[in-house]
C-alpha positions in Angstrom: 0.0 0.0 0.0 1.4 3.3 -1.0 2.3 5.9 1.9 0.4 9.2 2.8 1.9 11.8 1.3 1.1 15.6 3.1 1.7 18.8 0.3 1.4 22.3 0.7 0.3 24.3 -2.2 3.0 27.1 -1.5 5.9 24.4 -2.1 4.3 22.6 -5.5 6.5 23.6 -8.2 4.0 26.2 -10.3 4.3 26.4 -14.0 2.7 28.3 -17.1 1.8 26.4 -20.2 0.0 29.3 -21.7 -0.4 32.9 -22.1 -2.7 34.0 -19.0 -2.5 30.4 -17.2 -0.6 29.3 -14.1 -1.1 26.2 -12.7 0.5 24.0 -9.4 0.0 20.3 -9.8 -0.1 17.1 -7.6 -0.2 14.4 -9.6 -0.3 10.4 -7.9 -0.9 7.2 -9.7 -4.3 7.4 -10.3 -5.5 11.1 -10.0 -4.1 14.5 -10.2 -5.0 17.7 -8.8 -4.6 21.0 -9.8 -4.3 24.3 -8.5 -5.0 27.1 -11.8 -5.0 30.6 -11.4 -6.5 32.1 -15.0 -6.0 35.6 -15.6 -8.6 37.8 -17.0 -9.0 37.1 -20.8 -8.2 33.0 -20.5 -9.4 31.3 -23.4 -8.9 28.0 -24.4 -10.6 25.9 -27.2 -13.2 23.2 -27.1 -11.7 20.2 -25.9 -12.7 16.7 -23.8 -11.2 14.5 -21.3 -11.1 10.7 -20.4 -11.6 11.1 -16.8 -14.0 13.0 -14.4 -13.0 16.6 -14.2 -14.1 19.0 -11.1 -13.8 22.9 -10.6 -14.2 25.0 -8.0 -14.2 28.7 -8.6 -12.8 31.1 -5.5 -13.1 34.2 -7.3 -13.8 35.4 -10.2 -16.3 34.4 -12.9 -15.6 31.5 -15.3 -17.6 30.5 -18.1 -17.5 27.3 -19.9 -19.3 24.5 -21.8 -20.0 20.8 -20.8 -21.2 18.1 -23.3 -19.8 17.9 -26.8 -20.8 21.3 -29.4 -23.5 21.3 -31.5 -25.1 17.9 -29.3 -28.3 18.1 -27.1 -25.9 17.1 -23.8 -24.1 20.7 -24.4 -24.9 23.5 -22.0 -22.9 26.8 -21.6 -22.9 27.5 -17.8 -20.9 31.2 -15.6 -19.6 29.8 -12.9 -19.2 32.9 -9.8 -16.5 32.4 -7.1 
């Protein structure tokens, strides 16, 4: 059985893969979690993933869509921190 591992976001290695994006990482074997800060402007295209994805907005206002374009599953939601 793997050991319990404690992290503190303040020493996770931070890290910005695009214009207006920084991001701190934890990733294990079978999950990963994320710490992204987006800055005013963020855009990023239509895209999906394989696993379950969460978000949690503490400030700010993000909008974004869930369910594949142009499909009766897709919905447009503003999400308020």
């Amino acid at each position: 059985m793997p050991r319990a591992q404690k992290h503190s976001w303040t020493e996770v290695t931070s890290d910005r893969p695009m214009d207006k994006i920084e991001r701190r990482r934890i990733i294990g074997e079978k999950m990963m979690i994320s710490r992204v800060q987006l800055a005013k402007g963020f855009v990023v295209g239509s895209h999906q993933h394989a696993n379950e994805q969460f978000a949690i907005v503490l400030s700010g206002r993000m909008r974004f869509g869930v369910g594949g374009e142009g499909t009766p599953e897709h919905e447009v939601m503003t999400v308020v921190g």
